[in-house]
N, C-alpha and C positions, 0 to 999 in steps of 0.2 A: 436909483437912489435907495440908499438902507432905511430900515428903519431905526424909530428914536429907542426902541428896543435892543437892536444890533448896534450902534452909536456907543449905548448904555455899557452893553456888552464888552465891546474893545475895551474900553474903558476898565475896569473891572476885570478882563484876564490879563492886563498889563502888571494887577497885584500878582497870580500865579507866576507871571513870567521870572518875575523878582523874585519869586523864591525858588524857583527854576533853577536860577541862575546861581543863588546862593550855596546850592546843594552841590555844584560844578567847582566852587570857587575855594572849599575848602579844604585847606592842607593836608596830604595824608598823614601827614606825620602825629596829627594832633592826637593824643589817649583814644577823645570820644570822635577822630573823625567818621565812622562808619555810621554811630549812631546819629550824629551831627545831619550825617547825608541823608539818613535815613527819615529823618523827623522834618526835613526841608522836600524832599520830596512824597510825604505824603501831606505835607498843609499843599503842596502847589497841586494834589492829586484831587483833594477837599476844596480847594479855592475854584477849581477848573469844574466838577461839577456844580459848585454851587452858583459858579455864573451862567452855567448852561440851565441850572432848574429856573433862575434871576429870569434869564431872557425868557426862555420860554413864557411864565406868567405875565409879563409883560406885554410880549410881540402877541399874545392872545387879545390882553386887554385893547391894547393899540389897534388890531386887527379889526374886532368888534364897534369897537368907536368910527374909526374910520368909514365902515358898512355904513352907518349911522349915519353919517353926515349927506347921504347920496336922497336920504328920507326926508321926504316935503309935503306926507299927506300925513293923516292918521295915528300908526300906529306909535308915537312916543311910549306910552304907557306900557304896551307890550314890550318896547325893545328897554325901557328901564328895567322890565321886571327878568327881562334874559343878562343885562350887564352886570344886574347883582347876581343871577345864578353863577354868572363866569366867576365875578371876583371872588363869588365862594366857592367855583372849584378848581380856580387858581392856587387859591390858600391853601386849599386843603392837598395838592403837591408837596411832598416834603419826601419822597425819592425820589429825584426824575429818573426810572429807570426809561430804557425804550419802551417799552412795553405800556407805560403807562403813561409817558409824555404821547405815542402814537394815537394810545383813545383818546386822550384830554385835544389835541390838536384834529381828530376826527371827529367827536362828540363839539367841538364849538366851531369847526369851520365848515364841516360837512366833505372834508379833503382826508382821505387817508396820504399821510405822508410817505411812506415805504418806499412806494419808487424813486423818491426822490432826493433819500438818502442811502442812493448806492456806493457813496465816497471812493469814487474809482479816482485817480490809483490808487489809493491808499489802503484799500482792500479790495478784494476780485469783485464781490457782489452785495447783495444790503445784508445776506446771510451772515457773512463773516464780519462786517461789519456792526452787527447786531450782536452775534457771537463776541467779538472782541469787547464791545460794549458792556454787557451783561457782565462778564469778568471782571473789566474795570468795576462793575459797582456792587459787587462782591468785595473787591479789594477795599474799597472806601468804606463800602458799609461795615467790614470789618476792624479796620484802625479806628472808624470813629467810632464804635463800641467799647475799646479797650483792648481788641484782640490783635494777635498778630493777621499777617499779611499772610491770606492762608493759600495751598499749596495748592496745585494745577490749573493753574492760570496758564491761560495762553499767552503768548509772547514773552514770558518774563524768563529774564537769563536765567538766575539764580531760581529757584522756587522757592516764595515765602520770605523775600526781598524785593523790594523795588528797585530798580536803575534806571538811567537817567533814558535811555532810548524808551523804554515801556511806556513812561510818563511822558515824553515830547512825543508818541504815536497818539496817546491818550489826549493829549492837547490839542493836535493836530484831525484828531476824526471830532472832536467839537468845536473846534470852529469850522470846519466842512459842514457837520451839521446847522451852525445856527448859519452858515452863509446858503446853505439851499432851503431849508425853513423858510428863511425869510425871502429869496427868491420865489419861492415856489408864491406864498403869500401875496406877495405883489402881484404875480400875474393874475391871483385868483380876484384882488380886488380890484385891478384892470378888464379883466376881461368875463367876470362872474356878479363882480356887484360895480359895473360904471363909476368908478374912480380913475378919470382918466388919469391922473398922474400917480398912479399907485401910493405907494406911500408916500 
């Protein structure tokens, strides 16, 4: 069973999908269709991580809580005062790159992620995987600055342009991600903190 996090989730990349889809659907013919394409596939590029930074601060929350509930003696007090550090360093997310989604989901669950997102096939190993990643948030964190889509990126046809396959690769290694996250999560609160029905 997913969690209400990954639920949230689907939910929520169904807007990228639409715009996805908008960036495919437009006539070449049109003056600005290049431009057109262009500005629909970087909101579905911004939509896509922003639902993966969404989940992640969540499936933490969710994660932490659910621990919580397995607790029948004592410590309340201590685990309040750990629910507000999370929800503050949930917040304080505002790039999920890997790099720092890896400590925030290692610093609260005590699980280093890595192996578990080796998104095979879709890339050979977690390296490339990671590599691919990094790019992607080089690409976003530059359009949403003001800047162009800057040059040496991996897998982009063009250099310094998005197309439509970069962005469904880019869509497709996050929800690989938030679908093994959240696996992996279940088994730990199945079989690490006696939640017999995980989430």
């Amino acid at each position: 069973m997913p969690s209400q996090a990954r639920n949230s989730y689907s939910l929520a990349a169904q807007q990228r999908d639409v715009l996805y889809g908008l960036a495919s659907s437009i006539p070449p013919f049109f003056a600005t269709a290049d431009e057109t394409e262009q500005s629909c596939l970087k909101a579905s590029v911004a939509c896509g991580v922003g639902c993966w930074e969404g989940y992640i601060e969540n499936v933490l929350r969710e994660f932490v809580l659910k621990t919580k509930t397995g607790i029948t003696k004592r410590p309340w007090q201590l685990i309040s005062q750990f629910e507000y550090v999370v929800q503050r360093l949930t917040d304080d997310l505002n790039t999920p790159s890997w790099d720092k989604v890896r400590e925030l989901v290692h610093t609260i669950t005590g699980i280093d992620p890595t192996p578990a997102w080796s998104c095979t096939p879709l890339f050979a190993n977690t390296q490339s995987a990671k590599d691919f990643f990094d790019g992607l948030m080089k690409v976003r964190h530059s359009f949403a600055h003001g800047f162009n889509v800057p040059h040496g990126i991996p897998h982009l046809v063009t250099q310094g342009k998005l197309d439509g396959g970069y962005v469904a690769t880019c869509h497709s290694l996050i929800d690989n991600l938030v679908f093994r996250t959240d696996a992996l999560l279940d088994h730990e609160l199945i079989h690490r903190h006696n939640c017999s029905n995980g989430w």
